[in-house]
C-alpha positions, 0 to 999 in steps of 0.5 A: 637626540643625545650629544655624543660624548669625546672619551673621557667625557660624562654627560651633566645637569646643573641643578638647583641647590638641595640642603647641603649646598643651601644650608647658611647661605645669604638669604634676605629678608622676606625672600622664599627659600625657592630663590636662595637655592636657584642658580643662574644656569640651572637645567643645563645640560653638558659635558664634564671631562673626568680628571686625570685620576678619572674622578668628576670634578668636585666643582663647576665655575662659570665663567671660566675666566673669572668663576662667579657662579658655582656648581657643586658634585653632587653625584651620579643619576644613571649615566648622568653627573648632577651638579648643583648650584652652591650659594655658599661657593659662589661670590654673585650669590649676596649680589643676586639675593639682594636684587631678587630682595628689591624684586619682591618688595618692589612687587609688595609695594605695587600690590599695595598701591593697588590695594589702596 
């Protein structure tokens, strides 16, 4: 069952990063592209208030308070406003790479603890 939107409002997905989000961004060494371009709120799904000139904001910053986390327009899908995590917008993306980097080489060190 869908939400019902207020006036002025348009429904939104937030969603991974495509090229022109991901394209530069910090990606460590031995960490697949898959991670760079995953953003911590992917696949929600909510509500953008279209601005006064009644275009959708170009940017989504979470939290509001203090933006860490940025998601970027990236156009109409139907009825829908897909935004997308922006890597090189937003100020936790060295900070999350670095730590799914300790992820994977603590994964690769396991295995070949294993492997002995």
């Amino acid at each position: 069952m869908a939400a019902t939107l207020l006036r002025g409002e348009v429904a939104c997905v937030l969603q991974a990063a495509e090229y022109h989000q991901y394209n530069g961004a910090y990606r460590p060494p031995n960490v697949p592209l898959h991670e760079v371009r995953r953003g911590p709120y992917d696949g929600q799904r909510g509500a953008v208030m279209r601005t006064p000139d009644g275009d959708l904001p170009k940017t989504l910053a979470f939290p509001r308070r203090d933006p860490r986390v940025v998601y970027e327009y990236d156009g109409m899908k139907g009825t829908t406003a897909v935004y997308r995590y922006a890597p090189n917008l937003s100020p936790v993306h060295r900070g999350l790479m670095d730590a799914v980097a300790e992820q994977y080489a603590e994964h690769a060190l396991n295995k070949a603890k294993e492997g002995r």
